[in-house]
N, C-alpha and C positions, 0 to 999 in steps of 0.2 A: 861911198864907204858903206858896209854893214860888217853888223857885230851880233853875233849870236848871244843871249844872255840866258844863262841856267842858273835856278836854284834848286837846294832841295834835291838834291842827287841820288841821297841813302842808297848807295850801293848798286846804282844800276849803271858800272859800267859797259858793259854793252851799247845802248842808247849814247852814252858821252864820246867814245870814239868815235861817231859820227854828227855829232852836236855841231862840229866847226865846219862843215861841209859848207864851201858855197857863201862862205863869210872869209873878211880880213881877221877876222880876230871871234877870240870867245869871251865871254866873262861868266866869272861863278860866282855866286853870292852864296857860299858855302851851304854849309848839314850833308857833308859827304859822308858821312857815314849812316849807316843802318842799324839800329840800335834793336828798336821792336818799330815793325810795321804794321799802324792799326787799321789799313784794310786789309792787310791777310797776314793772320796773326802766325803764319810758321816761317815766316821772315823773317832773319836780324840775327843777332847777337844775344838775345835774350833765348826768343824759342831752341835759338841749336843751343842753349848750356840747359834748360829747364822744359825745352817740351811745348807744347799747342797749346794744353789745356792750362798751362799754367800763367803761358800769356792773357791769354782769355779772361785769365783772373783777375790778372793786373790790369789790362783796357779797362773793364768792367769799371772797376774802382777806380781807376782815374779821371775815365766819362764822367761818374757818380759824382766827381771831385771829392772822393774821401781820401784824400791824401795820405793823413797818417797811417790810415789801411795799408794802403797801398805799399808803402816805407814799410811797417811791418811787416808782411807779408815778402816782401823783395828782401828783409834781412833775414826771415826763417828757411830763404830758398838758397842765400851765400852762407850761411852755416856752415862753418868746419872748413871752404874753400878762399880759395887765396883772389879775392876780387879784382884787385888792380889787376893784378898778371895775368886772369882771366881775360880782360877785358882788353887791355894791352894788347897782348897777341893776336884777338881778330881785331882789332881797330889796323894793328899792322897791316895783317893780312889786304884789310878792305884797302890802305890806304895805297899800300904795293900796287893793286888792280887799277886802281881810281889814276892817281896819278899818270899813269904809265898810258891812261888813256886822254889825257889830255892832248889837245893839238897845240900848236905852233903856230903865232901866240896865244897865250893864254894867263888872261889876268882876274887872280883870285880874293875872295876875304875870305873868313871864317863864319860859321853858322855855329848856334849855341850847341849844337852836338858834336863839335869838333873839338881835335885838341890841338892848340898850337904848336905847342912844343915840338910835338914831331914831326912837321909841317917842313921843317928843313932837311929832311933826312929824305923828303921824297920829292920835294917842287925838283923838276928838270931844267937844263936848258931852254930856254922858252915860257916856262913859268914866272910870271910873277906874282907876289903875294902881297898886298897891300890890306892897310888898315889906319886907317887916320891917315891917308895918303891921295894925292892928285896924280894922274897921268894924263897925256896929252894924248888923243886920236883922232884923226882928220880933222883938225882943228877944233874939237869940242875936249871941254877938260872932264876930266869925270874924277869924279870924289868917291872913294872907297872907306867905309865902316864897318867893321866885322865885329861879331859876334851878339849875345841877348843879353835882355835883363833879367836879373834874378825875378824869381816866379818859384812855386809851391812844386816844380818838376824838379828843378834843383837840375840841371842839364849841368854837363861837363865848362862850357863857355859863356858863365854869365857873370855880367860884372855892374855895379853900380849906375845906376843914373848921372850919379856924377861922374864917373869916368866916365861912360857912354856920350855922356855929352861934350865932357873935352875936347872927345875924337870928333863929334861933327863939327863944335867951334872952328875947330886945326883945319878943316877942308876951307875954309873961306866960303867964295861964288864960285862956285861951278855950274856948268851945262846938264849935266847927269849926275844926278845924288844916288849910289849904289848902295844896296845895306842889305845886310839880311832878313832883319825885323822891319814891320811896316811904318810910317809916320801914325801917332796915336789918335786913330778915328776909328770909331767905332763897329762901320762897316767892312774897313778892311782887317780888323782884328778878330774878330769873330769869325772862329770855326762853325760850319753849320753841324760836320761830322762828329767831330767831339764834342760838338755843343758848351763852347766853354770862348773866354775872351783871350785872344793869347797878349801877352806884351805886345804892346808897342812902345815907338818913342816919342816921348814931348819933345823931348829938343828936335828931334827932326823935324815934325810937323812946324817948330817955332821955325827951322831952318828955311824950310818952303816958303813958309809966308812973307820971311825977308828977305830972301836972296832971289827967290822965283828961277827955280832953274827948266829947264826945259823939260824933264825928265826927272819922277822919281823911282826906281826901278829896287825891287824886293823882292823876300819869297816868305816862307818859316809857317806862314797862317795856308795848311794844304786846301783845304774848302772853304775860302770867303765867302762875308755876304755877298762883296762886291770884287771884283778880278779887277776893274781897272773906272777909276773917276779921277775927276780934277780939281784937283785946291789952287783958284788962283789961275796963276800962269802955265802952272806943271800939270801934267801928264805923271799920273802917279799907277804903276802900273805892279800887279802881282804877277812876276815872271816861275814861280813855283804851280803845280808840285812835279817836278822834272822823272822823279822816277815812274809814277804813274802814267804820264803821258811821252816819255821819252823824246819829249818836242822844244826845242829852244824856241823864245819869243826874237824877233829879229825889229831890229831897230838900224833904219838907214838914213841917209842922209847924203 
């Protein structure tokens, strides 16, 4: 059996039409969308409504972590424009593309820059979408967690620690623990590029340590200190950043 596994997609379908080449199956650990891309800032959804230079402003100060800058700065630039609808319409757009490039099968969660809600308007035949959820593949079960914790970027999909952690309770023992964000260690949360810690999760990390699954497989953190160590029994491994390298990690068995 192999399984191709992407995170971290932002927009490069191109690369994802070809992701499930030569595997049983795909899996996505969400961030399908392209918001702003802070290695080339005339990427995303932000530059095409505001421009190069004005991304450039925003990375700056969000590297800087001056958050409320930055929040400022990003309300002096929707001034007068109609934001949701703004953003709405290419989150469409991106998701019309993304989808449509999915292969057959292909089993998804969410990444904190996605939006659920419209997640059913586009998953195909052959799509599934999980989240607090097990599936079974050549006899390994794999546990699906989607989305981030709240954090100072304020992303589209982030939700409680407490919630966050219901949903891994809900998976039991499983083989493969899938998520988008990493278990809360410090090497694998740490961006080296934005130079900043991103979320991780405690409950996952407490998950590892009890259940010891074979596999703990993530994206969200594009430049770790560390792409892959082991807690334990597991194989904890950063399968992101999938649009810059347009490379699925392949796990077989």
């Amino acid at each position: 059996m192999r399984v191709h596994v992407v995170s971290d997609v932002h927009g490069n379908a191109t690369d994802l039409a070809r992701a499930g080449n030569g595997a049983d199956a795909l899996i996505c650990l969400g961030d399908l969308v392209l918001f702003l891309d802070y290695a080339d800032h005339s990427r995303g959804i932000f530059p095409d409504l505001f421009g190069v230079e004005n991304a450039d402003r925003i990375v700056e100060l969000r590297t800087a972590r001056r958050f409320e800058e930055a929040r400022a700065f990003g309300r002096s630039l929707w001034a007068g424009l109609d934001r949701d609808a703004a953003i709405l319409g290419a989150v469409r757009k991106q998701y019309s593309e993304l989808f449509a490039a999915f292969p057959t099968p292909t089993y998804a969660t969410y990444g904190n820059v996605d939006v659920p809600a419209l997640w059913p308007e586009y998953a195909r035949p052959g799509t599934t979408v999980l989240d607090g959820e097990r599936i079974e593949l050549g006899g390994l079960v794999f546990g699906f967690v989607g989305g981030g914790l709240r954090s100072p970027m304020r992303t589209p999909f982030e939700i409680s620690d407490e919630e966050y952690a219901a949903k891994v309770e809900a998976l039991g023992e499983v083989d493969v623990l899938c998520s988008h964000i990493p278990p809360e260690v410090p090497e694998l949360t740490y961006d080296t590029v934005a130079r900043r810690f991103e979320r991780g999760s405690a409950a996952l990390l407490d998950a590892i340590r009890r259940t010891r699954p074979r596999y703990s497989l993530f994206g969200h953190v594009h430049q770790p200190l560390a792409r892959r160590m082991r807690i334990g029994a597991t194989e904890c491994v950063n399968v992101g950043h999938f649009a810059a390298t347009g490379r699925p990690w392949a796990l077989e068995w």
